[in-house]
GUBA-31763 format. One record per residue: chain; residue in three letters; x, y, z of N, C-alpha, C, O in turn. Coordinates in pm, 1 decimal, padded with zeros to 6 digits. Example, Ala and Ser with C-alpha at 12.3 -4.5 7.8 and 13.67 -1.06 7.14 Angstrom:
% GUBA-31763
<lummi><unit>A</unit><code>ALA</code><n_c1>01319.0</n_c1><n_c2>-00569.0</n_c2><n_c3>00780.0</n_c3><ca_c1>01230.0</ca_c1><ca_c2>-00450.0</ca_c2><ca_c3>00780.0</ca_c3><c_c1>01320.0</c_c1><c_c2>-00330.0</c_c2><c_c3>00780.0</c_c3><o_c1>01423.6</o_c1><o_c2>-00331.9</o_c2><o_c3>00846.5</o_c3></lummi>
<lummi><unit>A</unit><code>SER</code><n_c1>01285.0</n_c1><n_c2>-00225.0</n_c2><n_c3>00708.0</n_c3><ca_c1>01367.0</ca_c1><ca_c2>-00106.0</ca_c2><ca_c3>00714.0</ca_c3><c_c1>01290.0</c_c1><c_c2>00003.0</c_c2><c_c3>00787.0</c_c3><o_c1>01340.9</o_c1><o_c2>00113.8</o_c2><o_c3>00803.9</o_c3></lummi>
//
This chain:
% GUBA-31763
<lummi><unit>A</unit><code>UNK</code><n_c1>04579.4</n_c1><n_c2>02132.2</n_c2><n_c3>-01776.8</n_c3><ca_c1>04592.2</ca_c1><ca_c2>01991.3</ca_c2><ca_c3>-01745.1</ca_c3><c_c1>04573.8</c_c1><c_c2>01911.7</c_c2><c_c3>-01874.6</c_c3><o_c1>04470.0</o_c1><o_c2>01924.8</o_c2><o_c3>-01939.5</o_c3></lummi>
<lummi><unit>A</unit><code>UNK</code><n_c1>04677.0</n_c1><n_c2>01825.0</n_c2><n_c3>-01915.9</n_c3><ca_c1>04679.2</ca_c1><ca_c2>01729.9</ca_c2><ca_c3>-02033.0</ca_c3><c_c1>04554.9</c_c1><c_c2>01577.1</c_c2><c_c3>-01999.6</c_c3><o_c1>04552.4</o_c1><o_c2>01558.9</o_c2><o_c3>-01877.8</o_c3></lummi>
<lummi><unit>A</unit><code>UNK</code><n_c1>04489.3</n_c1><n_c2>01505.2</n_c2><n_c3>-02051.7</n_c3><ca_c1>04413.7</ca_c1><ca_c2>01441.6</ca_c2><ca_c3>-02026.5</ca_c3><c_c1>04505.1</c_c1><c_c2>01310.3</c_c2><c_c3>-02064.3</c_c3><o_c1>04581.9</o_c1><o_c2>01305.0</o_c2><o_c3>-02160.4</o_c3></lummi>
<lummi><unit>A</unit><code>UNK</code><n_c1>04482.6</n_c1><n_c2>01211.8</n_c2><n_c3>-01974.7</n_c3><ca_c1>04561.0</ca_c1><ca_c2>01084.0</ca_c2><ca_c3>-01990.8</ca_c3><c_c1>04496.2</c_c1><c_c2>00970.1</c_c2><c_c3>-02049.9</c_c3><o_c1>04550.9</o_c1><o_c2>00861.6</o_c2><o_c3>-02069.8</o_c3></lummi>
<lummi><unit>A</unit><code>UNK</code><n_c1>04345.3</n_c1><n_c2>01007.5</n_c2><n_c3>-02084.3</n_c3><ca_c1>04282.7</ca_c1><ca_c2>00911.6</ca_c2><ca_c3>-02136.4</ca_c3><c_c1>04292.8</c_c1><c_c2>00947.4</c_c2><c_c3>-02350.2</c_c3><o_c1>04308.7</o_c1><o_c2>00842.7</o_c2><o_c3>-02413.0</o_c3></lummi>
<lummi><unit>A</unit><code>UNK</code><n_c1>04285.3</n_c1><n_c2>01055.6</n_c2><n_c3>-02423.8</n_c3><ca_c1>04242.2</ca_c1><ca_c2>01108.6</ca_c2><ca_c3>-02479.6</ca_c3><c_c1>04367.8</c_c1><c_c2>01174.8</c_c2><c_c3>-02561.8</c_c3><o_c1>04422.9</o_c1><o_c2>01279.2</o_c2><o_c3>-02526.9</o_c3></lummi>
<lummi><unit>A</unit><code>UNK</code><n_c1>04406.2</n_c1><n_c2>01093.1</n_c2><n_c3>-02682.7</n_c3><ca_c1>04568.5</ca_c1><ca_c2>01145.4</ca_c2><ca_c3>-02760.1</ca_c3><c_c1>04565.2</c_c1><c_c2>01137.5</c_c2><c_c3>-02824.0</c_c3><o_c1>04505.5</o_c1><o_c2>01036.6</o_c2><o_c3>-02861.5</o_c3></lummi>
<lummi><unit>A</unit><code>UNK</code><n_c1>04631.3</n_c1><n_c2>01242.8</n_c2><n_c3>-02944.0</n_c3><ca_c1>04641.0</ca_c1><ca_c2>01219.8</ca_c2><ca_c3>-03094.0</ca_c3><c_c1>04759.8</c_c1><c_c2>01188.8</c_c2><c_c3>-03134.5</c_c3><o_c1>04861.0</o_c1><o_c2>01249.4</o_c2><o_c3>-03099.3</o_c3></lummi>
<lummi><unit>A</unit><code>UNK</code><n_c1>04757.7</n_c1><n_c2>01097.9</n_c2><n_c3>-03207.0</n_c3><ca_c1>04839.2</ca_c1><ca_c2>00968.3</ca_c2><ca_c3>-03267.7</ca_c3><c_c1>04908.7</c_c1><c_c2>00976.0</c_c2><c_c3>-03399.2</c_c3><o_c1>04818.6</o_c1><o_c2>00965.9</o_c2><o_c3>-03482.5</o_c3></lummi>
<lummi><unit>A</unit><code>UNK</code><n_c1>05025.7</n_c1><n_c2>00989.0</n_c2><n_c3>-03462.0</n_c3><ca_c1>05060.7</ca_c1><ca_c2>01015.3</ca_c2><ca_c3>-03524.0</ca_c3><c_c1>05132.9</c_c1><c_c2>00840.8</c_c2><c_c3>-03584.1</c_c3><o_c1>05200.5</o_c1><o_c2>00793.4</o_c2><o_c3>-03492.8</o_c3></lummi>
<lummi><unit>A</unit><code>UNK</code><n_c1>05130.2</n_c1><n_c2>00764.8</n_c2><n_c3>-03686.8</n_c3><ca_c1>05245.4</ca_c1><ca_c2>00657.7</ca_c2><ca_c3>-03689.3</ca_c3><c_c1>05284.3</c_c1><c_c2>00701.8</c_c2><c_c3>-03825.3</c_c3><o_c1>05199.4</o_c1><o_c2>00739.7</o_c2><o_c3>-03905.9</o_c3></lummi>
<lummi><unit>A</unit><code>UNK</code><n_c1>05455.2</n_c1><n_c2>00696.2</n_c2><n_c3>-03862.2</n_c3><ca_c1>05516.1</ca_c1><ca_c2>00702.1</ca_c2><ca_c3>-03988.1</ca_c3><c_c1>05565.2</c_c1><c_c2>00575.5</c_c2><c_c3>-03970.4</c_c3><o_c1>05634.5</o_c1><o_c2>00527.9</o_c2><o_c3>-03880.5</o_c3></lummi>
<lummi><unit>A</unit><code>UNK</code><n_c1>05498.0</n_c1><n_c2>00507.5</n_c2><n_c3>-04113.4</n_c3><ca_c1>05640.3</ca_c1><ca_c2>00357.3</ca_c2><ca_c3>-04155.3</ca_c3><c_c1>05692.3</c_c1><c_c2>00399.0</c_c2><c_c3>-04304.4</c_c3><o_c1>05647.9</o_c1><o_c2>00451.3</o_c2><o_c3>-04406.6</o_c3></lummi>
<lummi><unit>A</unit><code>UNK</code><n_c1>05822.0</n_c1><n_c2>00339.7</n_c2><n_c3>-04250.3</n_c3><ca_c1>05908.1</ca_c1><ca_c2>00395.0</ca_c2><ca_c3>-04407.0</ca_c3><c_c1>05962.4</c_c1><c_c2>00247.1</c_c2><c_c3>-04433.0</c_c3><o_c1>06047.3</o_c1><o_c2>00200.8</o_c2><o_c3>-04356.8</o_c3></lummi>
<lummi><unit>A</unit><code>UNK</code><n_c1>05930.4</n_c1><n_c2>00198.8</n_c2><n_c3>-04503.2</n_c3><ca_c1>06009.2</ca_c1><ca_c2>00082.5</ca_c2><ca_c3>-04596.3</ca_c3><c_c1>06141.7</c_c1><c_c2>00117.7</c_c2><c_c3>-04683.5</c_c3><o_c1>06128.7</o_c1><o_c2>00190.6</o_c2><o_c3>-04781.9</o_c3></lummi>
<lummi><unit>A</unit><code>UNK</code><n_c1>06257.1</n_c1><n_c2>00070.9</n_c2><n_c3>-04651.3</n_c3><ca_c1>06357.0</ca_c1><ca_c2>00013.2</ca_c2><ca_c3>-04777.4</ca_c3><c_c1>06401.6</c_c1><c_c2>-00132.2</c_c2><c_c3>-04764.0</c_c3><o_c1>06405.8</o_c1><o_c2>-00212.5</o_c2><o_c3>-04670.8</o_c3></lummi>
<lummi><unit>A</unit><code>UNK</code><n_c1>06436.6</n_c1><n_c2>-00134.7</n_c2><n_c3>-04906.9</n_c3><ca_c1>06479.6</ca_c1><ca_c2>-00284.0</ca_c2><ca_c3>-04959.2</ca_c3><c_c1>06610.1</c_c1><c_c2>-00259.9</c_c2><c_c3>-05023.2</c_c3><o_c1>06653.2</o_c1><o_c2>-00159.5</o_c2><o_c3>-05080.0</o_c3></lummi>
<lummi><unit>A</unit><code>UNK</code><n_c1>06666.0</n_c1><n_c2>-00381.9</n_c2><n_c3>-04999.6</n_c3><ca_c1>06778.4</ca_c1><ca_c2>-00381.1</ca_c2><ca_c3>-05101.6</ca_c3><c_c1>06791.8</c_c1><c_c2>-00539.2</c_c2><c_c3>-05177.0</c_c3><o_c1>06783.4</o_c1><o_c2>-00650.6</o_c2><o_c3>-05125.3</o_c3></lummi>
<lummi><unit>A</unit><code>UNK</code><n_c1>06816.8</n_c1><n_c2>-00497.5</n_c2><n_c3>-05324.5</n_c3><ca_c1>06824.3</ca_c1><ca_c2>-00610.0</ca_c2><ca_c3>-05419.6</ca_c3><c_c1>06961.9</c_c1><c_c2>-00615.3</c_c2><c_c3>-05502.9</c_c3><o_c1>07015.1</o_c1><o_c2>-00519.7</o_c2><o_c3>-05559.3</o_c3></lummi>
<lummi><unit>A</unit><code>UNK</code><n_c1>07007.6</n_c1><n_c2>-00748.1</n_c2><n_c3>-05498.1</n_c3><ca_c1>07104.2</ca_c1><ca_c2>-00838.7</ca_c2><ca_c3>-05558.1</ca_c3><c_c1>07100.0</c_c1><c_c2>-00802.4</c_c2><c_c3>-05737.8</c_c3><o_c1>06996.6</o_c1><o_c2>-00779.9</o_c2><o_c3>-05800.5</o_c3></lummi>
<lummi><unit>A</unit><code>UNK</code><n_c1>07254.3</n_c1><n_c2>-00804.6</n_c2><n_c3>-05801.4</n_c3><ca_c1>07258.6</ca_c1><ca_c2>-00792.7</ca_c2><ca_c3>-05913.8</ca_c3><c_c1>07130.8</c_c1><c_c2>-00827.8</c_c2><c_c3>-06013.1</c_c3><o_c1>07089.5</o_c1><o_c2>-00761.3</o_c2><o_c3>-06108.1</o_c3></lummi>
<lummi><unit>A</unit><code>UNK</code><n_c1>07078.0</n_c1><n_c2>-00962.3</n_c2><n_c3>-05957.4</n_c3><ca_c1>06934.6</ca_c1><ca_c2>-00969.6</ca_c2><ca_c3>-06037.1</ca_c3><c_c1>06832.1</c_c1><c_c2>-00936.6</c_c2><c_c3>-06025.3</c_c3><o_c1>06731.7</o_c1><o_c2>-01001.6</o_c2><o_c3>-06054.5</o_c3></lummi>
<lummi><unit>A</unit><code>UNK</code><n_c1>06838.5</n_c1><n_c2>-00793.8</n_c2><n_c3>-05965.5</n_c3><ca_c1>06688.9</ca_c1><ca_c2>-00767.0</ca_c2><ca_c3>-05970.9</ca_c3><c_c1>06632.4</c_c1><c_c2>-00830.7</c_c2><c_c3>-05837.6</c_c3><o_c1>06533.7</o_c1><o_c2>-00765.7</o_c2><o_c3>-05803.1</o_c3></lummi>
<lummi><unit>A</unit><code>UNK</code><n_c1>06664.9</n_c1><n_c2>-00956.5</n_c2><n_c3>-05731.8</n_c3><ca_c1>06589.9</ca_c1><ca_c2>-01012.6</ca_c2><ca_c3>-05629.7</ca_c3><c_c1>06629.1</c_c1><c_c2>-00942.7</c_c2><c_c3>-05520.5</c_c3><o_c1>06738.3</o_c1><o_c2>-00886.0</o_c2><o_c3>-05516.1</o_c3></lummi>
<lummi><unit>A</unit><code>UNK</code><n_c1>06515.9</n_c1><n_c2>-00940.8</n_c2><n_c3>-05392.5</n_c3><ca_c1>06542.3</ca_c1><ca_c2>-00842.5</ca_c2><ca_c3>-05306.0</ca_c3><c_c1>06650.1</c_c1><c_c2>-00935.8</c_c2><c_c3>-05181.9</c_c3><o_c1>06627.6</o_c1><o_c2>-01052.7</o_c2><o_c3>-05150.4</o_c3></lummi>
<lummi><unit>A</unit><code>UNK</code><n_c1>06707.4</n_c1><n_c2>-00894.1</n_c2><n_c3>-05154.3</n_c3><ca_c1>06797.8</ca_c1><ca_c2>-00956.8</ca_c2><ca_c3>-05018.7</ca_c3><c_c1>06770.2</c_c1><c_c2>-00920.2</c_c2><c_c3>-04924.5</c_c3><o_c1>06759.4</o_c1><o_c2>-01003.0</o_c2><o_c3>-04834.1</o_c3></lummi>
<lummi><unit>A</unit><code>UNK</code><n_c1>06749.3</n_c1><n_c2>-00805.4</n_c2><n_c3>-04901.1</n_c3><ca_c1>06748.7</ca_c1><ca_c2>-00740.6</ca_c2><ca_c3>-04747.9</ca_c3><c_c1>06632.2</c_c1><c_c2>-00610.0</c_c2><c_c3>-04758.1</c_c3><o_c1>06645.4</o_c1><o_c2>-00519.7</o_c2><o_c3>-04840.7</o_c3></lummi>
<lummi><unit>A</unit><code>UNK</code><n_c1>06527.8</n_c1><n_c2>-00616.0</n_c2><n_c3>-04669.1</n_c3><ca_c1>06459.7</ca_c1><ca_c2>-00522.1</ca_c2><ca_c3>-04628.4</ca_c3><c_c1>06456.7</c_c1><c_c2>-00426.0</c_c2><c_c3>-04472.6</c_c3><o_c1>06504.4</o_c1><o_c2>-00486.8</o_c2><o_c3>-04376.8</o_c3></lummi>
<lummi><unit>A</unit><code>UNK</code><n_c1>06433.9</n_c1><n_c2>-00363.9</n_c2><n_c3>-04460.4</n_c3><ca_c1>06425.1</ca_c1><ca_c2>-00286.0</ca_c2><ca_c3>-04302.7</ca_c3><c_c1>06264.7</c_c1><c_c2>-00174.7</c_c2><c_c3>-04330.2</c_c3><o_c1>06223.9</o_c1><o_c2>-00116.8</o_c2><o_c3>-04430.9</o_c3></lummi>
<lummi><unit>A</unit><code>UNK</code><n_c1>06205.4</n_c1><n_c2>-00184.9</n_c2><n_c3>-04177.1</n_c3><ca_c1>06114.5</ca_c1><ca_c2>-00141.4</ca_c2><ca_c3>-04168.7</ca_c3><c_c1>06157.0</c_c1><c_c2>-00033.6</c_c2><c_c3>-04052.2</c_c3><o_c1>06257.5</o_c1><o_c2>-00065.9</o_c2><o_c3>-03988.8</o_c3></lummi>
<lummi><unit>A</unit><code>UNK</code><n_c1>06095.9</n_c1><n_c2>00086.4</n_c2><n_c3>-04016.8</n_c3><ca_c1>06149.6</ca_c1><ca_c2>00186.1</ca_c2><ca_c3>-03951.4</ca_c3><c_c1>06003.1</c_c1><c_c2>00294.0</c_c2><c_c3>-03930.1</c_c3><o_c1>05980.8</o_c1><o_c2>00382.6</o_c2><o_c3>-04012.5</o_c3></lummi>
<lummi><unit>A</unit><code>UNK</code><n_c1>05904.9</n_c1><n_c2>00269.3</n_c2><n_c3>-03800.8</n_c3><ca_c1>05776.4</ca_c1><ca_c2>00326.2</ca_c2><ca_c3>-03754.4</ca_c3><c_c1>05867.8</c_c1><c_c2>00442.4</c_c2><c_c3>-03685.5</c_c3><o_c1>05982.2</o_c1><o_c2>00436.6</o_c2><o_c3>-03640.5</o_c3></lummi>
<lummi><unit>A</unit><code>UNK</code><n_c1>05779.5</n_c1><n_c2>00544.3</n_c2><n_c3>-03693.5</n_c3><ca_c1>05821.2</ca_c1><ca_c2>00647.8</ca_c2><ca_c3>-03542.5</ca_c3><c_c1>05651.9</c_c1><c_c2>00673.5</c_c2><c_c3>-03502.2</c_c3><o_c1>05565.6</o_c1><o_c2>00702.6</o_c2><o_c3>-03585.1</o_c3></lummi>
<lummi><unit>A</unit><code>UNK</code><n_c1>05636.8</n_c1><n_c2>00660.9</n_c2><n_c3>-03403.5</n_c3><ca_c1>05485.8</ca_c1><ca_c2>00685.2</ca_c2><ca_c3>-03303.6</ca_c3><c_c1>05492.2</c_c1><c_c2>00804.0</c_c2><c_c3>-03227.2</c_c3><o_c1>05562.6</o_c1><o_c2>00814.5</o_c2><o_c3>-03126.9</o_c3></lummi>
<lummi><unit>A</unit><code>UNK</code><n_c1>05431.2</n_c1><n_c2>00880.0</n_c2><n_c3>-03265.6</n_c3><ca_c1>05436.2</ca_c1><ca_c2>00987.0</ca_c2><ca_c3>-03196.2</ca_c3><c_c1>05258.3</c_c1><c_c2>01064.3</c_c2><c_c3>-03154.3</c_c3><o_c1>05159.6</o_c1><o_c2>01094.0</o_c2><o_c3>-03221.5</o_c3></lummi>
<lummi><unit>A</unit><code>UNK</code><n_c1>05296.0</n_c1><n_c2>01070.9</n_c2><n_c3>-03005.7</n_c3><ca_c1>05192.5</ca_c1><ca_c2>01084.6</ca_c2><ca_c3>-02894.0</ca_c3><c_c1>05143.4</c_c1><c_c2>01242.5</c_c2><c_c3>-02864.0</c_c3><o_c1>05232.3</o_c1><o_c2>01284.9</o_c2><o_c3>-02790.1</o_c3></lummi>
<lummi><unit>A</unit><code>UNK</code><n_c1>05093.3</n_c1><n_c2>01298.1</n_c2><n_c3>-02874.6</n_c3><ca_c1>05064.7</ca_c1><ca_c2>01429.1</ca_c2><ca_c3>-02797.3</ca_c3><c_c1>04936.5</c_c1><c_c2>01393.5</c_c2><c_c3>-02730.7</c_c3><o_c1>04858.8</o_c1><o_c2>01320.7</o_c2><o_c3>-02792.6</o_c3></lummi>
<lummi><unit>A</unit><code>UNK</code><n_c1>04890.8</n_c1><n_c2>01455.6</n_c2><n_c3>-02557.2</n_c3><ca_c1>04799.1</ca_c1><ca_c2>01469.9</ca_c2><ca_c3>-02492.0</ca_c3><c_c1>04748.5</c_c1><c_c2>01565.7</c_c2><c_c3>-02534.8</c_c3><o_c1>04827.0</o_c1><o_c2>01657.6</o_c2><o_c3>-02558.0</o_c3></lummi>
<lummi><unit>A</unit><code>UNK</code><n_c1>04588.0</n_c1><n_c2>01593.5</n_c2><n_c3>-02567.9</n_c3><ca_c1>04489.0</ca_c1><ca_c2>01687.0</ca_c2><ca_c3>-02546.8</ca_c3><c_c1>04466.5</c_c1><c_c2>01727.2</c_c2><c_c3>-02399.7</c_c3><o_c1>04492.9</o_c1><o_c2>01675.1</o_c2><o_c3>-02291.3</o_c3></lummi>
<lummi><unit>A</unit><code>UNK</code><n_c1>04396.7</n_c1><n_c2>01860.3</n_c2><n_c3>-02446.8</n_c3><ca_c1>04368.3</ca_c1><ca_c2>01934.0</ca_c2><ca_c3>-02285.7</ca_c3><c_c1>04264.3</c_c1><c_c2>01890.5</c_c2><c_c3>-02248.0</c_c3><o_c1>04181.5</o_c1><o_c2>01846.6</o_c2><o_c3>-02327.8</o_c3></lummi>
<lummi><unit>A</unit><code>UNK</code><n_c1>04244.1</n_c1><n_c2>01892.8</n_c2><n_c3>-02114.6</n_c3><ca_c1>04153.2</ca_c1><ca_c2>01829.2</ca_c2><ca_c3>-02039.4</ca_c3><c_c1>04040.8</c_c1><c_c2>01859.2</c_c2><c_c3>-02100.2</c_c3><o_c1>04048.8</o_c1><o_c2>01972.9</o_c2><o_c3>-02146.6</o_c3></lummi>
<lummi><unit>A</unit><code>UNK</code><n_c1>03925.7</n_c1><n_c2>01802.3</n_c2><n_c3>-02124.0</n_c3><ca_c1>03772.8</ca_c1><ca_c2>01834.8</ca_c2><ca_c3>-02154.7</ca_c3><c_c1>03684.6</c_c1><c_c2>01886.7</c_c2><c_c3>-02046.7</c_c3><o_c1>03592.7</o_c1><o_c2>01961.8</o_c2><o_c3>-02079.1</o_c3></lummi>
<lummi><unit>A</unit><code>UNK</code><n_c1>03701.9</n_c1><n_c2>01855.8</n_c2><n_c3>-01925.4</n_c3><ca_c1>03689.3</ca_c1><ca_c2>01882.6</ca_c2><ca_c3>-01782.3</ca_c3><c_c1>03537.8</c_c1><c_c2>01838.4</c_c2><c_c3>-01776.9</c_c3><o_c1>03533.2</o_c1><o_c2>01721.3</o_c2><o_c3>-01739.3</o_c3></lummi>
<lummi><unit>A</unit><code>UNK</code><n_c1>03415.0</n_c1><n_c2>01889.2</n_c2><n_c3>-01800.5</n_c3><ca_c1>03296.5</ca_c1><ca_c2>01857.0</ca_c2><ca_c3>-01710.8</ca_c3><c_c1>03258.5</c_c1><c_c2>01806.9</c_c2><c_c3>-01900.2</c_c3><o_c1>03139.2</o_c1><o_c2>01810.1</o_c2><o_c3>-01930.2</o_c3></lummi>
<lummi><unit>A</unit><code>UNK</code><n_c1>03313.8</n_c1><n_c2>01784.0</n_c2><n_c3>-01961.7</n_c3><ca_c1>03223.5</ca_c1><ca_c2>01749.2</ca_c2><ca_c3>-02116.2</ca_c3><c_c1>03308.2</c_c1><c_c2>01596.0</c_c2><c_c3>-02183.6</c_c3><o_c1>03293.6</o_c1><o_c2>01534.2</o_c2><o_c3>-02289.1</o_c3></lummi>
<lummi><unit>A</unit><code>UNK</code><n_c1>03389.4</n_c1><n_c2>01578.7</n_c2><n_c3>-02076.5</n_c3><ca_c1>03412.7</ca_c1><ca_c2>01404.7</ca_c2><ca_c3>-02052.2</ca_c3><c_c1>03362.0</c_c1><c_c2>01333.4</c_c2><c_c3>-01964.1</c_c3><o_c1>03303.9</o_c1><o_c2>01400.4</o_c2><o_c3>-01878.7</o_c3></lummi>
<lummi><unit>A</unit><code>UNK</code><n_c1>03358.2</n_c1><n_c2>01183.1</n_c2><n_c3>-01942.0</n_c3><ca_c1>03305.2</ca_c1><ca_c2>01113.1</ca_c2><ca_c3>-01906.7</ca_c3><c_c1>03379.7</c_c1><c_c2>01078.4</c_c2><c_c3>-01792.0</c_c3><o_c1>03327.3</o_c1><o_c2>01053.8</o_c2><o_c3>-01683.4</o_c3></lummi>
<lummi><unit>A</unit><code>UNK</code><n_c1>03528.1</n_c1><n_c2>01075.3</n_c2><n_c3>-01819.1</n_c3><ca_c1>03571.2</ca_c1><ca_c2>01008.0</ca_c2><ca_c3>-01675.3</ca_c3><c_c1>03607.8</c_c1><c_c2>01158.6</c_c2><c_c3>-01600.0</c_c3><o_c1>03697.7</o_c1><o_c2>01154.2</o_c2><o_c3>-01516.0</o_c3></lummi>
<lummi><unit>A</unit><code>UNK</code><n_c1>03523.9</n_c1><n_c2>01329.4</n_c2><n_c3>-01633.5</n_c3><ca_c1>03552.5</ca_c1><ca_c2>01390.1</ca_c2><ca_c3>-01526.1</ca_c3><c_c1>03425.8</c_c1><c_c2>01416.4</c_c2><c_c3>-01442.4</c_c3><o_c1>03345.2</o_c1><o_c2>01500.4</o_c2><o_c3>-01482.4</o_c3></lummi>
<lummi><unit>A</unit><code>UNK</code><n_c1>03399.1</n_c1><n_c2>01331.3</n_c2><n_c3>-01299.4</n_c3><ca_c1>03311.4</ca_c1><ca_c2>01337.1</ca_c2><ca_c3>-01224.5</ca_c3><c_c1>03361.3</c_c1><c_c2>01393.1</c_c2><c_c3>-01053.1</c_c3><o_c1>03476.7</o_c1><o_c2>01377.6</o_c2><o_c3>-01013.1</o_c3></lummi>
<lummi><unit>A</unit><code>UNK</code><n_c1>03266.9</n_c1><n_c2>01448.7</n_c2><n_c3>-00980.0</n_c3><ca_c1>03278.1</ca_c1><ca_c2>01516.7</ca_c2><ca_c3>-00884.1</ca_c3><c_c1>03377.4</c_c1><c_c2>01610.4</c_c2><c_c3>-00858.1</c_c3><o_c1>03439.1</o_c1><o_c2>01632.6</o_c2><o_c3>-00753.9</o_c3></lummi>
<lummi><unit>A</unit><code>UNK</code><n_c1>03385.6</n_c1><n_c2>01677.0</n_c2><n_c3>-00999.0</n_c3><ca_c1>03530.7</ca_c1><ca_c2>01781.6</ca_c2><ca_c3>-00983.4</ca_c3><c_c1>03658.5</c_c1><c_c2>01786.5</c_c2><c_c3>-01025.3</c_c3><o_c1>03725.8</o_c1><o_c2>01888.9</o_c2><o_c3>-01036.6</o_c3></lummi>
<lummi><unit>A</unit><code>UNK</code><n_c1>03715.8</n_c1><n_c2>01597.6</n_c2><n_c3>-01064.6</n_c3><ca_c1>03825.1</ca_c1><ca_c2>01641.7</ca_c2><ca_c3>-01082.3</ca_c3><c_c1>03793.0</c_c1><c_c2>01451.7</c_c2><c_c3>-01175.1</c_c3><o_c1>03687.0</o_c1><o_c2>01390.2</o_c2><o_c3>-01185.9</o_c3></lummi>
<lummi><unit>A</unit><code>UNK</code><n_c1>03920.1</n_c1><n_c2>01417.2</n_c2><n_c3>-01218.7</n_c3><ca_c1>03925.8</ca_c1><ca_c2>01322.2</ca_c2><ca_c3>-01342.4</ca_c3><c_c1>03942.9</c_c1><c_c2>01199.6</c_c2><c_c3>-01266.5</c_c3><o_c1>04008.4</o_c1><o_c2>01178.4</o_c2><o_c3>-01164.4</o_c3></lummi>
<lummi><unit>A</unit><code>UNK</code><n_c1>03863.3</n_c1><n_c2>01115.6</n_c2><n_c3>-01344.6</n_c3><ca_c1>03850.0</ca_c1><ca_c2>00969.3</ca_c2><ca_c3>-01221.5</ca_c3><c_c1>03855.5</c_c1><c_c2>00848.6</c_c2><c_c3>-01342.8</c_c3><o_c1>03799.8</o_c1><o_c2>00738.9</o_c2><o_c3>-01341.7</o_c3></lummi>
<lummi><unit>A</unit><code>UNK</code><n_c1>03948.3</n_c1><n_c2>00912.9</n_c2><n_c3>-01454.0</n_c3><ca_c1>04020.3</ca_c1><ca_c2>00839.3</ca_c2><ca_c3>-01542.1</ca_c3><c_c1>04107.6</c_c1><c_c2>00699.2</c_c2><c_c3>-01465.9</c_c3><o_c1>04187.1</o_c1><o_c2>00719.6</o_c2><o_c3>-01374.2</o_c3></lummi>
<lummi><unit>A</unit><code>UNK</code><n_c1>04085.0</n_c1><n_c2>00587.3</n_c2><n_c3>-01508.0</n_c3><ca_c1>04185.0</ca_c1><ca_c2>00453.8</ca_c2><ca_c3>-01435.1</ca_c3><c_c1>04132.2</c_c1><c_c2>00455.4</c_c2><c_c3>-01295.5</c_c3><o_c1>04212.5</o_c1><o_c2>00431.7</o_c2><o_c3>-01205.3</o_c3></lummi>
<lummi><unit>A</unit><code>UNK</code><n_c1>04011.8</n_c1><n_c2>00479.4</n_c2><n_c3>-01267.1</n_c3><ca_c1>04041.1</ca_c1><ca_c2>00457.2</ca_c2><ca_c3>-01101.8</ca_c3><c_c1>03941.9</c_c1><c_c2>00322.3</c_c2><c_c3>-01081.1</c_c3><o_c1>03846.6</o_c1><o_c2>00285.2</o_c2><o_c3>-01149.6</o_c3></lummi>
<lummi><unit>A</unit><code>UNK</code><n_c1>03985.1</n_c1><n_c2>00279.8</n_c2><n_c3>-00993.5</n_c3><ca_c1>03956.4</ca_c1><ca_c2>00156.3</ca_c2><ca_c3>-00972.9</ca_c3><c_c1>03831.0</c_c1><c_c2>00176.3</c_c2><c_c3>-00929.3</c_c3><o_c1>03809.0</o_c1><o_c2>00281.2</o_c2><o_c3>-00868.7</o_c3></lummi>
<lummi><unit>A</unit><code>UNK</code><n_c1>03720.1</n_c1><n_c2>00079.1</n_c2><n_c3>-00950.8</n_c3><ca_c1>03604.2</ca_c1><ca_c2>00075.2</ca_c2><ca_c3>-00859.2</ca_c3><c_c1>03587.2</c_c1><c_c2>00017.7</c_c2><c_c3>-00689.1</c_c3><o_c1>03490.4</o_c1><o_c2>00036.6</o_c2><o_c3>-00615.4</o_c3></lummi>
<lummi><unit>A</unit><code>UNK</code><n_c1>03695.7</n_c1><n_c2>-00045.7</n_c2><n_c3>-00662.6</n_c3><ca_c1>03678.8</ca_c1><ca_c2>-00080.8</ca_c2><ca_c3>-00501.0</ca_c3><c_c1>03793.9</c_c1><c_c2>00015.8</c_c2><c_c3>-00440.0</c_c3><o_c1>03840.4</o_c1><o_c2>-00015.1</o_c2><o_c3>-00330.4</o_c3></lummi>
<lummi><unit>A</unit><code>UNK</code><n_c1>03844.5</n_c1><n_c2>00138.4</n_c2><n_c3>-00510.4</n_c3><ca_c1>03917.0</ca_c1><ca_c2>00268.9</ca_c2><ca_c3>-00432.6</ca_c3><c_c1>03807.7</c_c1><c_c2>00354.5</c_c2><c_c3>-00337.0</c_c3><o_c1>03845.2</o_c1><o_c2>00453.0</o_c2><o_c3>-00273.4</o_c3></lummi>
//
């Protein structure tokens, strides 16, 4: 079981520019990729796993 609270996070930003005969910049672009992977459940050595099973997001008046 993957844990939905609990992810390792990866972000790449890559910058290019582009510049005009003199040396001045005209145009830039920025370009992130985010990348997510879930960890495995921690099961009884996390916090949101109580009475057995994961009570991650649960509402208190459920």
């Amino acid at each position: 079981m993957k844990c939905p609270y609990a992810v390792n996070r990866t972000i790449q930003t890559q910058w290019t520019y582009e510049y005009d005969e003199e040396g001045r910049q005209c145009a830039g672009k920025e370009v992130s990729i985010n990348k997510a992977s879930f960890v495995d459940c921690e099961l009884t050595s996390c916090g949101a796993y109580q009475n057995g099973k994961c009570c991650y997001n649960k509402r208190s008046d459920d």
